[in-house]
C-alpha positions as CSV (number, residue, x, y, z in Angstrom):
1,X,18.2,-25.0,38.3
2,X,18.2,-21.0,38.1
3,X,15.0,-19.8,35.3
4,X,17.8,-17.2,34.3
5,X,20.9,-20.0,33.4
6,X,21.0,-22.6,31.3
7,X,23.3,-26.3,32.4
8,X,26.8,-25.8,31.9
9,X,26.4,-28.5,29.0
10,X,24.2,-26.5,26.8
11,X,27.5,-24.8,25.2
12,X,25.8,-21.8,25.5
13,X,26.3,-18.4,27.1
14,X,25.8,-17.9,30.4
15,X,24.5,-14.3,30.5
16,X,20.7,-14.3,31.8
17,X,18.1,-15.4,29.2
18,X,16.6,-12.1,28.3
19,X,20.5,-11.5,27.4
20,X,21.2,-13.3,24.9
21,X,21.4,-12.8,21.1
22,X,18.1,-13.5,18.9
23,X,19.4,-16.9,17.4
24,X,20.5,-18.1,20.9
25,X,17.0,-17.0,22.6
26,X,15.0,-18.8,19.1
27,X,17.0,-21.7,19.7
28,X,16.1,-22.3,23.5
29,X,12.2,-21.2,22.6
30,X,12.9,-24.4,20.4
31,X,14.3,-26.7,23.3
32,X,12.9,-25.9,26.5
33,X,10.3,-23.1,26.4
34,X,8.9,-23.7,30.1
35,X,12.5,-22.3,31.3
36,X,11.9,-18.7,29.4
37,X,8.4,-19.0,31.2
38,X,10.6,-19.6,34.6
39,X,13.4,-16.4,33.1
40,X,9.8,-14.3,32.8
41,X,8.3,-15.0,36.4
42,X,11.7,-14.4,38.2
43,X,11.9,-10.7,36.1
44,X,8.1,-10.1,36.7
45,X,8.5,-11.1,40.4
46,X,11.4,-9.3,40.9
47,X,9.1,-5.8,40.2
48,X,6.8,-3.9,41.9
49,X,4.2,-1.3,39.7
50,X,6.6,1.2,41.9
51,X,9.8,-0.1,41.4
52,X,12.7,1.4,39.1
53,X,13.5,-0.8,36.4
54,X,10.0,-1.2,35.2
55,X,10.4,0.2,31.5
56,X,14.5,-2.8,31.4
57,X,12.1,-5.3,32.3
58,X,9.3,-5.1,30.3
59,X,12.2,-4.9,27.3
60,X,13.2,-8.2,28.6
61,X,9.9,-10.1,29.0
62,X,9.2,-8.5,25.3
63,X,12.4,-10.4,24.3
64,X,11.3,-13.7,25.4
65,X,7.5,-13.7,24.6
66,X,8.1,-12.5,21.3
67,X,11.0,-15.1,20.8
68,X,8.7,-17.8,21.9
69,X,5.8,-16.2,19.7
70,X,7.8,-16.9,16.6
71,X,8.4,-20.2,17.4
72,X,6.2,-22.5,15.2
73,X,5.0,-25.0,18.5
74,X,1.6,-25.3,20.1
75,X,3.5,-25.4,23.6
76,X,5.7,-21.7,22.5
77,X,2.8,-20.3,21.4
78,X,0.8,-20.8,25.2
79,X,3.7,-20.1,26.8
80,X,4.2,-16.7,25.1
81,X,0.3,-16.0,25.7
82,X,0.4,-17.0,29.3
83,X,3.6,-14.5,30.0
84,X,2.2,-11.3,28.2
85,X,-1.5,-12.4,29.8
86,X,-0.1,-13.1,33.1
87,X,2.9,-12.2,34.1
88,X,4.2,-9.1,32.2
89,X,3.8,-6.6,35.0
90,X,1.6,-3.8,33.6
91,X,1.8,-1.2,36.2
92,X,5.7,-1.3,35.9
93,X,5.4,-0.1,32.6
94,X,3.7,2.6,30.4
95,X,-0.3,1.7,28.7
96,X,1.8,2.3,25.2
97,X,4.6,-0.1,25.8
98,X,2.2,-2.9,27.6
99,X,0.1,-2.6,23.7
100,X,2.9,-2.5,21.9
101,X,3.9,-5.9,23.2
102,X,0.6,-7.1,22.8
103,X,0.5,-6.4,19.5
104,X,3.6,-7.4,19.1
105,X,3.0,-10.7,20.1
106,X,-0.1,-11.3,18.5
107,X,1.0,-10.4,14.9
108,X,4.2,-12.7,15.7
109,X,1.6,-15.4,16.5
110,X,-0.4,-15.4,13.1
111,X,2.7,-15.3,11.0
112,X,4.7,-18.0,12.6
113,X,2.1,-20.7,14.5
114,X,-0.5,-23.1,12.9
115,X,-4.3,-21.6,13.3
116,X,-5.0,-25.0,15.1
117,X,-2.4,-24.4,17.4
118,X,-4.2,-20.4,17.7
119,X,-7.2,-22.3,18.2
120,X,-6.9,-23.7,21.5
121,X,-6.4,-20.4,22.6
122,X,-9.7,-19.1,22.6
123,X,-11.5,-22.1,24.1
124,X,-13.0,-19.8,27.3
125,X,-15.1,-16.9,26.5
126,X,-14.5,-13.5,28.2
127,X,-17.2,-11.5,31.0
128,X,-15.4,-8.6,30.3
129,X,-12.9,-6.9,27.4
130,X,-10.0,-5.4,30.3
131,X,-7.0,-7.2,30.3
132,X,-4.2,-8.5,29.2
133,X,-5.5,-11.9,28.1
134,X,-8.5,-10.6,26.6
135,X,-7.0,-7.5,24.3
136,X,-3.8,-10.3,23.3
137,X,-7.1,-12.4,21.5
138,X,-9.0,-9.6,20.3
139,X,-5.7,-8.4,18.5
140,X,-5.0,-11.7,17.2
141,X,-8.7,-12.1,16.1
142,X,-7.5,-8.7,13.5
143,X,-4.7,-10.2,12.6
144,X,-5.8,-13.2,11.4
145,X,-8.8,-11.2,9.5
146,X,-6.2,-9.4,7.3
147,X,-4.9,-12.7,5.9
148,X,-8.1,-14.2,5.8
149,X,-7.6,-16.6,8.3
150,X,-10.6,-17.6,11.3
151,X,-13.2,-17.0,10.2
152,X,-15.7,-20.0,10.4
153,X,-14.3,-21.6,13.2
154,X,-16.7,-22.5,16.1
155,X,-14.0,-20.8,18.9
156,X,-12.8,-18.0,17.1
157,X,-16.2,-17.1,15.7
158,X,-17.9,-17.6,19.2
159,X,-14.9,-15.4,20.9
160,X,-15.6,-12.7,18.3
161,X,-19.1,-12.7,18.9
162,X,-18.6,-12.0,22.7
163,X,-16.3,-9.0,22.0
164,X,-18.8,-7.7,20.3
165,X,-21.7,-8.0,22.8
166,X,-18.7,-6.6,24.9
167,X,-18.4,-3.6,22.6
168,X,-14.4,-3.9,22.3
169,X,-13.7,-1.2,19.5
170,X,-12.1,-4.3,17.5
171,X,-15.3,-6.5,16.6
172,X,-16.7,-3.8,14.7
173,X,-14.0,-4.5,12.0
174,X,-14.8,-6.9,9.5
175,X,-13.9,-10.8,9.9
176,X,-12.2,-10.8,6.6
177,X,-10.4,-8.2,4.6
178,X,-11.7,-6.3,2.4
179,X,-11.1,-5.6,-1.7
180,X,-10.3,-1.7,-0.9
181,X,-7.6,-3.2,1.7
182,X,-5.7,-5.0,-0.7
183,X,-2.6,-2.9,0.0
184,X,-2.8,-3.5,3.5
185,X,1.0,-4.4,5.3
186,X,2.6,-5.0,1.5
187,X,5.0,-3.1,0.0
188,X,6.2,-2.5,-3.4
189,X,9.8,-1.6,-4.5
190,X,9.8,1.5,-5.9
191,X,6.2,3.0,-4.0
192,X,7.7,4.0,-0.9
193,X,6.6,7.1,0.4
194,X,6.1,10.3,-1.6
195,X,8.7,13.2,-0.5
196,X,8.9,15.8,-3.3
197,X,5.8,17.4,-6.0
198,X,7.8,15.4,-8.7
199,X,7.3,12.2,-6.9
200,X,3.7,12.6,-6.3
201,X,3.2,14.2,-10.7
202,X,5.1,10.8,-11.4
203,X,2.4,8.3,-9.5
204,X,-0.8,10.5,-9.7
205,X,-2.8,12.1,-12.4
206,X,-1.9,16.2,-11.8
207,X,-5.1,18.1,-11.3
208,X,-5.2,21.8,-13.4
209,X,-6.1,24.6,-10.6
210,X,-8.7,26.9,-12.2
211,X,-9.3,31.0,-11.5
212,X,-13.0,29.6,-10.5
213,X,-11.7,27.6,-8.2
214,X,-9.5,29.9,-6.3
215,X,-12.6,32.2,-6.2
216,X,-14.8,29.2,-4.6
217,X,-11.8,28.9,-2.2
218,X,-12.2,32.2,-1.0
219,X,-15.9,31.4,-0.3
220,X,-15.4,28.6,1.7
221,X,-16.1,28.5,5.6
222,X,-14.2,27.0,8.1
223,X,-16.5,24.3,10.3
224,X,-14.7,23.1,13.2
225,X,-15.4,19.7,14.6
226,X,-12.8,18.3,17.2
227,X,-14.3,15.3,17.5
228,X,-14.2,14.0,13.9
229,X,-10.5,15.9,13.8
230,X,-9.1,14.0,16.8
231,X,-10.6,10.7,14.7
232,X,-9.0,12.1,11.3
233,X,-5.6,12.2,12.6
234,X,-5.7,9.6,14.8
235,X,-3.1,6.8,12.5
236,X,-0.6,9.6,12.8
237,X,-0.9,10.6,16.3
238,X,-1.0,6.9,17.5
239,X,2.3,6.0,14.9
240,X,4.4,9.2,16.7
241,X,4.8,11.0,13.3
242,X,6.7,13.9,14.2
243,X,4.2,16.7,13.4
244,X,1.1,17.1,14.5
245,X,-1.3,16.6,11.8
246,X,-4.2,18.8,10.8
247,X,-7.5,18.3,9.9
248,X,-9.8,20.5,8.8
249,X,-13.9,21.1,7.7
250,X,-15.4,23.4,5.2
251,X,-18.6,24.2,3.9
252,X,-19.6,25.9,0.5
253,X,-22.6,28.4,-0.2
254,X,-23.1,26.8,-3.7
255,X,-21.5,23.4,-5.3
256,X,-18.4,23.1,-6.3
257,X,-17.7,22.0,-10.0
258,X,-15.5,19.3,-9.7
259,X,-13.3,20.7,-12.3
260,X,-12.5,23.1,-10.0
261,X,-11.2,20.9,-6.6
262,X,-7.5,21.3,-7.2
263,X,-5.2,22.9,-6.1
264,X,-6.0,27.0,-6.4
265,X,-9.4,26.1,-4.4
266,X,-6.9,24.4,-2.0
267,X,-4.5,27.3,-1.4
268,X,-7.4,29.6,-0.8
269,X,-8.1,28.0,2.2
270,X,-6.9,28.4,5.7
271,X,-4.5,25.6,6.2
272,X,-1.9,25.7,8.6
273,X,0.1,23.6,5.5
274,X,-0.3,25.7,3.2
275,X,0.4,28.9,5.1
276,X,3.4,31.2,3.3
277,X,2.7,29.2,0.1
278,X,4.5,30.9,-3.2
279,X,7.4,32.3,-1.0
280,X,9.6,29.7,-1.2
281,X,10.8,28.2,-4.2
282,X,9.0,25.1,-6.0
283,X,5.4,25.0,-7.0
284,X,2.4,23.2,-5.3
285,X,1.0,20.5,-6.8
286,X,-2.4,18.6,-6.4
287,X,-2.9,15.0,-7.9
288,X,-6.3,13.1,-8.2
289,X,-6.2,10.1,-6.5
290,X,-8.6,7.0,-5.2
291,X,-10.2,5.7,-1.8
292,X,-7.8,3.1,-1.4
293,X,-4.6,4.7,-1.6
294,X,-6.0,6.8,0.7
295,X,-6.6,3.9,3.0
296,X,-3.3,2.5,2.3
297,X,-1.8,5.3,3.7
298,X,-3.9,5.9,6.6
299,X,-3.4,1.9,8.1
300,X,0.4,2.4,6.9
301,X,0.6,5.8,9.0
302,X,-0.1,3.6,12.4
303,X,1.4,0.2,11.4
304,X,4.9,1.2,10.6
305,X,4.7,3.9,12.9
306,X,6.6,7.4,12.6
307,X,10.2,7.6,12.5
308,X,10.5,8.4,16.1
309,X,7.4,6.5,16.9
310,X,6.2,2.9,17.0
311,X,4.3,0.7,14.6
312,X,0.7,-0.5,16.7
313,X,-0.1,-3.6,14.8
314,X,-2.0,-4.6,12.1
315,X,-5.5,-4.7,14.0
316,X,-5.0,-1.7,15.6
317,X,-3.7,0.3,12.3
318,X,-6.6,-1.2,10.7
319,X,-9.4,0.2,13.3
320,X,-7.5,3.6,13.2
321,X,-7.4,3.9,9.7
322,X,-11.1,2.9,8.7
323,X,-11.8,5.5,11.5
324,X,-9.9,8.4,9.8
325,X,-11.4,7.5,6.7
326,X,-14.8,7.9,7.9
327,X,-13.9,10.8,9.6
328,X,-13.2,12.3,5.9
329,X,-16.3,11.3,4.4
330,X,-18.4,12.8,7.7
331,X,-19.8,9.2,8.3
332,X,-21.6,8.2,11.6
333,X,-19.9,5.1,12.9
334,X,-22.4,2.9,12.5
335,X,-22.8,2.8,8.7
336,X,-21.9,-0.1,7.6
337,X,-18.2,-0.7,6.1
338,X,-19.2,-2.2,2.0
339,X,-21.8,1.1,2.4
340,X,-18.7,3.3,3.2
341,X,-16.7,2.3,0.5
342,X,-19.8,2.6,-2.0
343,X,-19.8,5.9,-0.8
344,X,-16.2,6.9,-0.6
345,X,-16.3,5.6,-4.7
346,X,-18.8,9.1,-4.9
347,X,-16.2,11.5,-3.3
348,X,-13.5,13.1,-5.4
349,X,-10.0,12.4,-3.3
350,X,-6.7,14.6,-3.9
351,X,-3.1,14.3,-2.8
352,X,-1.3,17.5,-2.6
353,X,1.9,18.8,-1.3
354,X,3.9,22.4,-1.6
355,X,6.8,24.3,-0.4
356,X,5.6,25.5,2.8
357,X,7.4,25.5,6.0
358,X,5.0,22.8,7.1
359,X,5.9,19.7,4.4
360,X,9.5,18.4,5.2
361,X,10.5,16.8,1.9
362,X,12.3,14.0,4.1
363,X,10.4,10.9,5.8
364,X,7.1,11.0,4.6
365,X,4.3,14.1,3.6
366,X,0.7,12.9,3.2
367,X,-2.0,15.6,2.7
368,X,-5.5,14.7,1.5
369,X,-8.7,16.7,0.6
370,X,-12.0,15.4,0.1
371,X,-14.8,16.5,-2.1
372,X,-18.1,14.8,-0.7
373,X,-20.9,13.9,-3.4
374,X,-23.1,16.9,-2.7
375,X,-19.9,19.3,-4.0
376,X,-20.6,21.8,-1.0
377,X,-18.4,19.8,1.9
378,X,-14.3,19.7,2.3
379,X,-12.5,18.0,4.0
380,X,-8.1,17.9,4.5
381,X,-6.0,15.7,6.4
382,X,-2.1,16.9,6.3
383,X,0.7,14.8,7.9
384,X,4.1,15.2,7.9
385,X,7.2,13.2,9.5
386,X,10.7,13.4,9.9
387,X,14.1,12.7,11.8
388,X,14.8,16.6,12.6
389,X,14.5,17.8,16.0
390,X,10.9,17.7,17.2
391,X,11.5,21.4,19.1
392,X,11.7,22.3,15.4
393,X,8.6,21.5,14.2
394,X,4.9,23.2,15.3
């Protein structure tokens, strides 16, 4: 029998496998999983890392791995590892698409299949963190960490270890998540995201801007570090928010009185956001805000992805936000995460957002500054996304 058709006594459509509607594709996964392995091979087979068609037929295999991924069976679940590990031609398709399925597949995997079932998965332990097979379990390893899941099994906890000693950028997250990620993949009717100064005066605390602090704004100098930058913007640039973002360092002759971080210190600055503030109408506004709404966003910038761009998974978003975040603060990477978040509680965080030509009022406007404890170090992180025309935006 042909992988790609099913018997004539199915009473089923006879368009190939990869073809057919969700329910239909679910409903096979359910019944006969080995013959979506079959559909896979012949469309992997069928394509060289040269070949046209690469980009149709990794669509396809992402159809069928993902439908067998969300079917609650020990069997789907190895089938739909053993097609994204082995088959899924990688060279016939971009590095982001192959991750995205990964990723895909592996949050799929925690929410619909028994962690007994995950288990069995991770019963040989990698020489090496390149691949398919290896990056599908190190991926499902952060998804199950986020709803507290794994932890404390012999496999998983043995499998963990060994990325580690491999020095995957995963295994330096924490095994189980954490009280300052309590927002993490949720969402609450009525917090979406904030697109207007009134939105962001109705959730946040409105910080008075102060002569002083204009005047310590002036003072401030510009300290470029394109390293931490690239790491500070990094859950925007990996979602595909439409903008790039901006990130910026400055350093004060003298401390800063906290009473004075709002937003005249803010518009004193050089910011590309900022820039042509006060010409248009509308006032700008800064808020006082907290470490974990910061973090919120950050993880929700990568996981749900820009509106042109693509979500990358929870373990993923997770890694890129906790790396923005210490970007902020200045933090080396190996200080430990609970020491982070002591620290971040000694920081004073802002949300702002103005009338500029930069902040788009549409999809979604994050900007952030960041007041470190010693009152003589900024820090501000500005994002925006929308639907326009990209040629539009700088």
């Amino acid at each position: 029998m042909s992988h790609n058709q099913v018997t004539t006594g199915d009473g089923v459509s006879d368009r190939p496998l990869w073809e057919r509607p969700g329910a239909e594709l679910k409903h096979l996964a359910e019944l006969r999983p080995e013959e979506l392995y079959g559909a896979a091979e012949q469309l992997c087979r069928g394509v060289s890392g040269e070949g046209p068609g690469g980009a149709p037929v990794a669509g396809a295999v992402r159809r069928i791995a993902e439908a067998l991924a969300d079917t609650c069976s020990r069997e789907c679940a190895t089938v739909a590892v053993d097609i994204v590990s082995r088959l899924l031609p990688l060279g016939a398709t971009d590095r982001g698409e192959a991750d995205r399925l990964l990723r895909s597949v592996a949050a799929k995997l925690v929410k619909a299949q028994q962690l007994r079932d995950l288990e069995s998965l991770f019963g040989e332990l990698p020489d090496g963190i390149q691949g398919p097979a290896v990056e599908l379990r190190a991926c499902l390893l952060g998804e199950l960490a986020l709803i507290g899941a794994g932890a404390g099994r012999r496999a998983l906890d043995a499998y963990a270890e060994r990325l580690g000693e491999l020095g995957h950028p995963l295994a330096r997250l924490p095994r189980t998540r954490l009280d300052i990620e309590h927002r993490f993949t949720g969402r609450v009717r009525g917090l979406g995201p904030v697109k207007t100064p009134n939105q962001l005066r109705s959730r946040f605390p409105e910080v008075p801007s102060t002569d002083s602090g204009a005047v310590a704004g002036r003072r401030a100098s510009d300290t470029r570090d394109d390293a931490r930058a690239k790491a500070a913007v990094r859950p925007f640039t990996a979602g595909g928010w439409a903008r790039e973002p901006e990130a910026r360092f400055f350093t004060l002759p003298s401390p800063l009185s906290p009473d004075d971080f709002g937003m005249s210190f803010l518009k004193e600055l050089p910011l590309r956001c900022l820039a042509g503030e006060g010409r248009r109408r509308g006032s700008a506004v800064a808020c006082a805000t907290t470490p974990d709404d910061v973090l919120d966003e950050l993880f929700s910038a990568s996981y749900h992805g820009g509106v042109n761009g693509r979500g990358q998974g929870a373990a993923y978003a997770r890694l890129y936000a906790w790396g923005s975040l210490y970007a902020l603060m200045g933090l080396p990477a190996d200080v430990p995460f609970l020491e982070a978040v002591r620290q971040a509680a000694d920081h004073r965080w802002l949300r702002f957002m103005a009338f500029t030509d930069w902040f788009q009022h549409d999809t979604s406007d994050v900007a952030f500054a960041v007041l470190d404890p010693t009152h003589t170090r900024v820090a501000v992180l500005a994002a925006t996304d929308t639907d326009v025309d990209r040629d539009g935006l700088g």
